[in-house]
C-alpha positions as CSV (number, residue, x, y, z in Angstrom):
1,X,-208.3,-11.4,26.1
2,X,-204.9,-11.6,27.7
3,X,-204.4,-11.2,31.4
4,X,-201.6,-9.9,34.1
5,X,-201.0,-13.7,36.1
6,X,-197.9,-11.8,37.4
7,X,-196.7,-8.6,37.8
8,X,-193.5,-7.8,40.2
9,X,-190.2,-5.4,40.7
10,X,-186.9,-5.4,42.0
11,X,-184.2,-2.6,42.6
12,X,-181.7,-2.6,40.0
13,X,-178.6,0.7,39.5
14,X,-178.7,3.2,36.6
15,X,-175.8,4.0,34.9
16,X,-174.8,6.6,37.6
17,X,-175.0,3.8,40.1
18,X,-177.9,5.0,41.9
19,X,-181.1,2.9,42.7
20,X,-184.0,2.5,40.1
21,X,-186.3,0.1,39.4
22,X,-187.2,-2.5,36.9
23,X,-191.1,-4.7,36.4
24,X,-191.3,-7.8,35.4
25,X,-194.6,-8.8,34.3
26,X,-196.3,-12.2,32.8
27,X,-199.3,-12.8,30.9
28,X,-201.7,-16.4,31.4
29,X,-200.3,-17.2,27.9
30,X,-196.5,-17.7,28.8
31,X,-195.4,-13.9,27.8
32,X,-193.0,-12.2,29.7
33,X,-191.4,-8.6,29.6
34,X,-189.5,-6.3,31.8
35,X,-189.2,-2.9,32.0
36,X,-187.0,-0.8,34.1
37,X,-187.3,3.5,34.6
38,X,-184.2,6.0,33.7
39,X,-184.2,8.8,35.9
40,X,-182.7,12.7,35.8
41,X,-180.4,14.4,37.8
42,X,-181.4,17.7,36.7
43,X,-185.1,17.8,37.1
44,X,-187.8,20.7,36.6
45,X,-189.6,21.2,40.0
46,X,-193.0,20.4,37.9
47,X,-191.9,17.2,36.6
48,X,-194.1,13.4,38.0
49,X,-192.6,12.4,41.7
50,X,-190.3,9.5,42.0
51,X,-190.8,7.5,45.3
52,X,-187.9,5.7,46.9
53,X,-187.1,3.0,45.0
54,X,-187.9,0.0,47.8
55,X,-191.4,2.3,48.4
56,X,-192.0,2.0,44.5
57,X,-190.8,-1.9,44.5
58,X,-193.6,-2.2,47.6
59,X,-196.2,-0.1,45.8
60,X,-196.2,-2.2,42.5
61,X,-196.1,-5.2,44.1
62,X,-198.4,-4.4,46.7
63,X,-201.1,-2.0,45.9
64,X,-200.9,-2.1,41.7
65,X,-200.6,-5.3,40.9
66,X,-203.4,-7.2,42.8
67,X,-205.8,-4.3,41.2
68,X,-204.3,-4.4,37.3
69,X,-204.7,-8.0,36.8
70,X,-208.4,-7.8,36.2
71,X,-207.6,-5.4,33.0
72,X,-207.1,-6.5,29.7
73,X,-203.0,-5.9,28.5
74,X,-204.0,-4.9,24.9
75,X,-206.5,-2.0,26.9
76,X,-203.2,0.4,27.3
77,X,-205.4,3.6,27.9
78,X,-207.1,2.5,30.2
79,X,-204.5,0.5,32.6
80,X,-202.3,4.0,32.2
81,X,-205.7,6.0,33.2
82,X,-206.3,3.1,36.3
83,X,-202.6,4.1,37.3
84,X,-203.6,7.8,37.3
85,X,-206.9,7.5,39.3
86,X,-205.1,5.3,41.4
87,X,-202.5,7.5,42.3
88,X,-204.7,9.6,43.1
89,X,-202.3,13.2,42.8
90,X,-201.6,15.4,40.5
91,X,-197.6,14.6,40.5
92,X,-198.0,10.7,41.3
93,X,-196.7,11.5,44.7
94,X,-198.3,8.6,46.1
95,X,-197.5,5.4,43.9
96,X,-194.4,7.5,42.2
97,X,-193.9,8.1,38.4
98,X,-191.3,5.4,38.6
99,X,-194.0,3.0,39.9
100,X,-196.7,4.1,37.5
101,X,-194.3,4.4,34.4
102,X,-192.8,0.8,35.1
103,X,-196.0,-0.6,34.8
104,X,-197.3,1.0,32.3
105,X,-194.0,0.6,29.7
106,X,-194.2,-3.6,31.1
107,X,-198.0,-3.2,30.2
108,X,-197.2,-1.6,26.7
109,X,-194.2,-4.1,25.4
110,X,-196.7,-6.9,26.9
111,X,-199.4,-5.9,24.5
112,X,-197.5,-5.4,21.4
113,X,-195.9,-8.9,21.9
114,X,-200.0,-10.3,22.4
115,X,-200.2,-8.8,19.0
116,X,-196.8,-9.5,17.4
117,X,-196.1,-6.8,16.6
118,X,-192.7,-4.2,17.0
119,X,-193.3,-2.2,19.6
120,X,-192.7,1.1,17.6
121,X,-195.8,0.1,15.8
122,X,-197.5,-0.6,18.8
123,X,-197.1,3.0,19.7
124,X,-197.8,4.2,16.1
125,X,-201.0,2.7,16.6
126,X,-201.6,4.2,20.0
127,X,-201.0,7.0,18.7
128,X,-203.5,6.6,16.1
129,X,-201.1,6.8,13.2
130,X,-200.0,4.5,10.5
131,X,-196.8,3.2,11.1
132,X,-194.6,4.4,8.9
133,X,-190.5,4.1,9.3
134,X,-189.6,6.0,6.3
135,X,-191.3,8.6,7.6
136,X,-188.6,8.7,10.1
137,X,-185.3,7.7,8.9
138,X,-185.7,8.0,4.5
139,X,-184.4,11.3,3.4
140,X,-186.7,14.1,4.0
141,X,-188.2,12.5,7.2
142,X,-188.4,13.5,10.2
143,X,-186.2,11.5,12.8
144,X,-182.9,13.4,13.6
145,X,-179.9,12.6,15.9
146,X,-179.6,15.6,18.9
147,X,-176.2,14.2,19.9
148,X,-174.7,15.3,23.2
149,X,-171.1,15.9,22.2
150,X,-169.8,17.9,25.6
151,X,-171.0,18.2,28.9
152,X,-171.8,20.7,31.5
153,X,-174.2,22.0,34.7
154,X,-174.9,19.1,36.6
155,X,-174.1,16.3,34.1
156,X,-170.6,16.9,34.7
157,X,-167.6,17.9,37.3
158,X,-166.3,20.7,34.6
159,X,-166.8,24.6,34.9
160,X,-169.6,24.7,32.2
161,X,-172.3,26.2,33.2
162,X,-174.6,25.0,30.5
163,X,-175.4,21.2,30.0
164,X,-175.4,19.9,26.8
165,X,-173.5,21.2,23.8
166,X,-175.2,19.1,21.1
167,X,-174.6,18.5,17.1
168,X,-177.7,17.1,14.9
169,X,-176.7,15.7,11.6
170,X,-177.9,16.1,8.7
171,X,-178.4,12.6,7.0
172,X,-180.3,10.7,4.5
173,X,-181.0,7.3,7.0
174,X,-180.3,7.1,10.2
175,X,-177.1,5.0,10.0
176,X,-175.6,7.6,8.4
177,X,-176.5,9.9,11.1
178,X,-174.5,7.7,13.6
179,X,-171.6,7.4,11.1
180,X,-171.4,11.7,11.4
181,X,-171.4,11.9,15.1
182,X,-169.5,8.7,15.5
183,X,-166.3,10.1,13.0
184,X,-166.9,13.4,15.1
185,X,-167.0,12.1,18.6
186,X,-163.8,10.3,17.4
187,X,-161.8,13.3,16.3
188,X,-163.1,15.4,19.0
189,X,-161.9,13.3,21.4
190,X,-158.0,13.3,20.0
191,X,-158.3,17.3,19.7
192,X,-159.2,17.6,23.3
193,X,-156.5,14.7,24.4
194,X,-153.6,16.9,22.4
195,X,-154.8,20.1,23.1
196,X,-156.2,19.9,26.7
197,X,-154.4,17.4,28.4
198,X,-154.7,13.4,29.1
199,X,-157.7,13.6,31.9
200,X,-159.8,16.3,28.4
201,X,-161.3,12.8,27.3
202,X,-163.0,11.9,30.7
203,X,-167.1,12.1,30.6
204,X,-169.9,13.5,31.6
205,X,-173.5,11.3,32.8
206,X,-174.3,11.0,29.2
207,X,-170.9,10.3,27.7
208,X,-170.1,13.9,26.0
209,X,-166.3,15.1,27.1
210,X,-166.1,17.0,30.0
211,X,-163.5,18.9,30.3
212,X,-163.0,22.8,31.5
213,X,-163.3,25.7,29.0
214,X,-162.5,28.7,29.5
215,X,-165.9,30.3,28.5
216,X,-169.4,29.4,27.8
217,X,-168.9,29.6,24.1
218,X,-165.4,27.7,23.5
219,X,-167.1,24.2,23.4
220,X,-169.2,25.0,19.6
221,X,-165.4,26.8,18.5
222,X,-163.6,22.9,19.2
223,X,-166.4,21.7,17.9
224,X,-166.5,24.1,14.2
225,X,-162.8,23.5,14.1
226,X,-162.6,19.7,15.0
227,X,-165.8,19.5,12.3
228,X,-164.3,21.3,9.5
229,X,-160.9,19.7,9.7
230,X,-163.0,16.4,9.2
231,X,-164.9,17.5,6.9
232,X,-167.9,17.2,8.4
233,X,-169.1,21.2,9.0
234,X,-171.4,21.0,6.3
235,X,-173.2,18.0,7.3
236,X,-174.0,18.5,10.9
237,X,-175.8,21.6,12.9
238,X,-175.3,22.6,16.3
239,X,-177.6,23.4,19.4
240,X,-177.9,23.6,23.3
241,X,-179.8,22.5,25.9
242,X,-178.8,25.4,28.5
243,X,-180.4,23.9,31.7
244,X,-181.0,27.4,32.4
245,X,-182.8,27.0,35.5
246,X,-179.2,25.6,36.5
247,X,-176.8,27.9,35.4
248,X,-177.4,30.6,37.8
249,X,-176.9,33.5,35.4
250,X,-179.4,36.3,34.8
251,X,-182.0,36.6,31.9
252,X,-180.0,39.6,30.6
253,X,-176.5,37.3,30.6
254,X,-178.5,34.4,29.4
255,X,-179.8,36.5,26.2
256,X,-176.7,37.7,25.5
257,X,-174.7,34.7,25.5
258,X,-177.3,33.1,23.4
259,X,-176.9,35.7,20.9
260,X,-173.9,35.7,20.6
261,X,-173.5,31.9,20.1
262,X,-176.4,32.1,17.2
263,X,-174.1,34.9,15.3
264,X,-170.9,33.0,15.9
265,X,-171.9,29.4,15.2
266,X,-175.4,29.7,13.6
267,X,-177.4,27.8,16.4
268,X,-180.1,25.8,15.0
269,X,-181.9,24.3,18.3
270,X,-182.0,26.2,22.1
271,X,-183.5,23.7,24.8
272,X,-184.0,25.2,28.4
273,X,-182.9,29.0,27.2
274,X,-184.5,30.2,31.1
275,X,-185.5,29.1,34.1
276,X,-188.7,27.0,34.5
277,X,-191.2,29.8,34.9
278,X,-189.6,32.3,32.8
279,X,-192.1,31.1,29.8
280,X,-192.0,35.2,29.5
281,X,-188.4,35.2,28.8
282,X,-188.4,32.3,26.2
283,X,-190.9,34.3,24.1
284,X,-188.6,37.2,23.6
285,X,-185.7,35.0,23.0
286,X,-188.2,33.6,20.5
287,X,-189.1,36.8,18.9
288,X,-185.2,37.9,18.5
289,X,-183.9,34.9,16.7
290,X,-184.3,33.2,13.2
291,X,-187.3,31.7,12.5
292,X,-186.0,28.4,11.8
293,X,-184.2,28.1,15.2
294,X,-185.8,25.4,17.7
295,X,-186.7,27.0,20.8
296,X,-187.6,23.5,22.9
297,X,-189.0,23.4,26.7
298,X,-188.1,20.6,29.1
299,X,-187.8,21.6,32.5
300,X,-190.7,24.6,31.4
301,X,-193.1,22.2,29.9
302,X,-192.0,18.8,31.9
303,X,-194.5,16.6,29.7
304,X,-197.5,17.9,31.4
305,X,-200.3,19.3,29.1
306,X,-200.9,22.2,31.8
307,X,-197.5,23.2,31.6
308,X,-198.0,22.6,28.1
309,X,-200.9,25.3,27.7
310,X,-198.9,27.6,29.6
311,X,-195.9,27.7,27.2
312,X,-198.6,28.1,24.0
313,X,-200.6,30.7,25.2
314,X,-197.3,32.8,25.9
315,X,-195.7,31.8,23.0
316,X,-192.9,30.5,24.8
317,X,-191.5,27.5,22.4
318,X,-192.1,25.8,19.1
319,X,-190.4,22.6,19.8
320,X,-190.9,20.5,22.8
321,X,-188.5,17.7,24.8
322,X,-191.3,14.3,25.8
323,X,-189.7,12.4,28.2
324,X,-192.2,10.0,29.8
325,X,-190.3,9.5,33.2
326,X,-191.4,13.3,33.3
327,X,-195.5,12.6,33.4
328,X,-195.3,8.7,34.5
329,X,-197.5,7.0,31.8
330,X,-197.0,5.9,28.1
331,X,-200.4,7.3,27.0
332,X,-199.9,10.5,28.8
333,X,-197.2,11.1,26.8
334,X,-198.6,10.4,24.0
335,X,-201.4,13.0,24.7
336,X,-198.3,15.8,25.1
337,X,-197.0,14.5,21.7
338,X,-200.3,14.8,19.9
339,X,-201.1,17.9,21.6
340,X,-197.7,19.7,20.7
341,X,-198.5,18.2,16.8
342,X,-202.0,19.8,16.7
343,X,-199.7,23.1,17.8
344,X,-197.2,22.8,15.1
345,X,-194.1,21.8,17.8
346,X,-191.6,19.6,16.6
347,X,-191.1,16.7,19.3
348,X,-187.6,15.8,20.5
349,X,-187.9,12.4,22.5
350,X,-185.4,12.2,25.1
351,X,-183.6,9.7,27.3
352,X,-182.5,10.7,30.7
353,X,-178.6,11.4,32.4
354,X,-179.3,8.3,34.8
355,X,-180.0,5.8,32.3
356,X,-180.6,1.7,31.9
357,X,-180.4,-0.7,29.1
358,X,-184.0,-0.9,28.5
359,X,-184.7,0.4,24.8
360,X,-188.0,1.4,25.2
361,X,-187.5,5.0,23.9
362,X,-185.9,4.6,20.7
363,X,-189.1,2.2,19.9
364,X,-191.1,5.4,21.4
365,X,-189.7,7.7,19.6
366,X,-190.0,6.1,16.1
367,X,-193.7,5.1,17.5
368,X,-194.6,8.9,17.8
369,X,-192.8,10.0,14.5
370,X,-190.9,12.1,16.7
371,X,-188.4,15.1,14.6
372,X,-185.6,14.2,17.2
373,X,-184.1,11.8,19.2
374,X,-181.5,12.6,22.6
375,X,-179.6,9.5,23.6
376,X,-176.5,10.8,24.8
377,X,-173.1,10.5,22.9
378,X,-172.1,7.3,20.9
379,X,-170.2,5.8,24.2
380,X,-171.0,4.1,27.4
381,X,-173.6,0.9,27.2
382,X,-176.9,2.1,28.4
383,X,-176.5,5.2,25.4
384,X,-175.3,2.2,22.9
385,X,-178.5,0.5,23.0
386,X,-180.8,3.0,22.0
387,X,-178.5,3.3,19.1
388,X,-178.6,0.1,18.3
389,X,-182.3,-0.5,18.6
390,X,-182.8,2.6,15.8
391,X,-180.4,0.7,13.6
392,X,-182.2,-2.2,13.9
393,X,-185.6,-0.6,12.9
394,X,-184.3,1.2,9.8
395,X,-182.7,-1.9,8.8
396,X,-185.9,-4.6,9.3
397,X,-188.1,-1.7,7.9
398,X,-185.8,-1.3,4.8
């Protein structure tokens, strides 16, 4: 049995240069990990508290720590259940998320290394699944790219209302994946530089282009045209997360714009569609559009199994966005992503728009099986990583 001899944090910046924090733990037998917390600017009201991060630095250090070292690392349910109980709140307004979720990410790369094993495994076993990458990235499987391409709402300084106009290959392996939205991110970014002006290639938080349109649906027309002329239409699909609870526009705006960019562009996914409580709203939105299309909740379902409930009995989604920062434990979500399986949701693992180096979600999100993946566009370091770590997977696991 492997014990805590050390657990500690410091303050480190995320890649909007705002405050987070990062845990550095150490095991009796010489192991040591760290683990550092991304964090959203736009934020559903529901979603786990963050604490300041010098009150979060104080509460790992001062009132976690001494408690968690009696536990045994490989026990990851029930150090993420002490963290709850601990807390104390139903939105870890006490310790904060980014507290609890430090530790418990620090706890879970600990106890995969105490095994040796990947730490995509690690959460494949958590999850109580065998571990399985083909399942993932081999043609047919399950793990696709939801690539942020153009920014909007609060990700960006541009006069989009909406957030995040995304493309999702389709691809046999993962690398190829990143070869599609790389050669696109490429080409979009010289058809925005001729056509819209030298400052057209400055980005948003998560690296999509961010520059004005002149309405809400000109951003999937530069993308169809910049993606036939490189012959790359038929291998890619488009969606949106809206941010709706951002946009300020009615639900009867809202429906139509959405309609209209389903008949004009042939939506696949819709994240967000309405505001946070409108789980009314997304069900007739659901009702009204093709029955393959994604209808996803992030900011309606924030993680939480309550909010989770919610959406199901009203029919609100059949996909979901898991972020963990959202719910502020590993095994907690892992209990949204089991529950939305036993539902028949797809899960789309995402990162967040104030982002770190740490890794730990593309291991997640292979861990969990998940159908998609948001990491941002192919550009700026803290997005890079995640893509790197999923190449590395699919090519050690080849």
């Amino acid at each position: 049995m492997q014990k805590i001899i050390s657990l500690t944090a410091h303050p480190i910046l995320d890649s909007r240069g705002e405050w987070t924090i990062e845990v550095y733990l150490k095991l009796k037998n010489g192991i040591s990990v760290s683990a550092s917390v991304p964090q959203g600017k736009s934020r559903g009201s529901f979603e786990a508290h963050f604490v300041p991060p010098g009150v979060a630095v104080r509460n790992v250090e001062k009132i976690i720590a001494p408690k968690l070292k009696r536990f045994d690392i490989s026990r990851q349910r029930d150090i993420d259940s002490f963290l709850k109980e601990l807390d104390g709140t139903p939105m870890k307004s006490r310790l904060g998320a980014n507290a609890t979720l430090g530790v418990s990410i620090a706890c879970l790369k600990a106890g995969a290394a105490v095994k040796n094993m990947p730490l995509w495994k690690y959460v494949a076993k958590l999850l109580g699944t065998p571990p399985s990458p083909r399942r993932s990235f081999s043609e047919g499987g399950s793990l696709r790219l939801f690539v942020n391409m153009i920014n909007g709402g609060l990700h960006a300084g541009n006069n989009l209302r909406f957030q995040e106009y995304l493309v999702i290959p389709r691809a046999k392996s993962f690398a190829e994946a990143v070869r599609i939205v790389t050669d696109l991110y490429q080409s979009l970014k010289d058809y925005l530089l001729k056509s819209k002006g030298r400052n057209a290639a400055n980005v948003g938080d998560e690296g999509g282009f961010a520059p004005d349109f002149k309405d809400a649906l000109e951003p999937f027309a530069v993308l169809e045209k910049v993606a036939r002329k490189s012959g790359l239409r038929g291998k890619i699909d488009f969606g949106l997360d809206a941010a709706a609870t951002d946009a300020g526009l009615s639900a009867a705006k809202l429906m139509e714009t959405y309609k209209a960019m389903v008949r004009k562009f042939n939506l696949f996914y819709l994240e967000d569609p309405f505001g946070e409580n409108d789980f009314k709203d997304f069900a007739v939105l659901r009702r009204a559009l093709p029955r393959h299309m994604l209808v996803a909740g992030d900011d309606l379902t924030v993680t939480n199994l309550e909010r989770m409930e919610t959406a199901h009995d009203a029919e609100s989604v059949n996909a979901i966005i898991v972020k963990p920062n959202q719910i502020g434990t590993v095994t907690e979500s892992i209990d949204a992503v089991r529950k939305a399986r036993e539902w028949g949701w797809k899960v789309v693992v995402s990162h967040r728009s104030g982002e770190t180096n740490d890794d730990f979600i593309a291991d997640f999100a292979v861990g969990v099986h998940a159908d998609g993946v948001k990491l941002g566009a192919p550009a700026r370091g803290e997005r890079i990583a995640k893509y790197n770590r999923l190449l590395q997977i699919e090519r050690e696991e080849k």
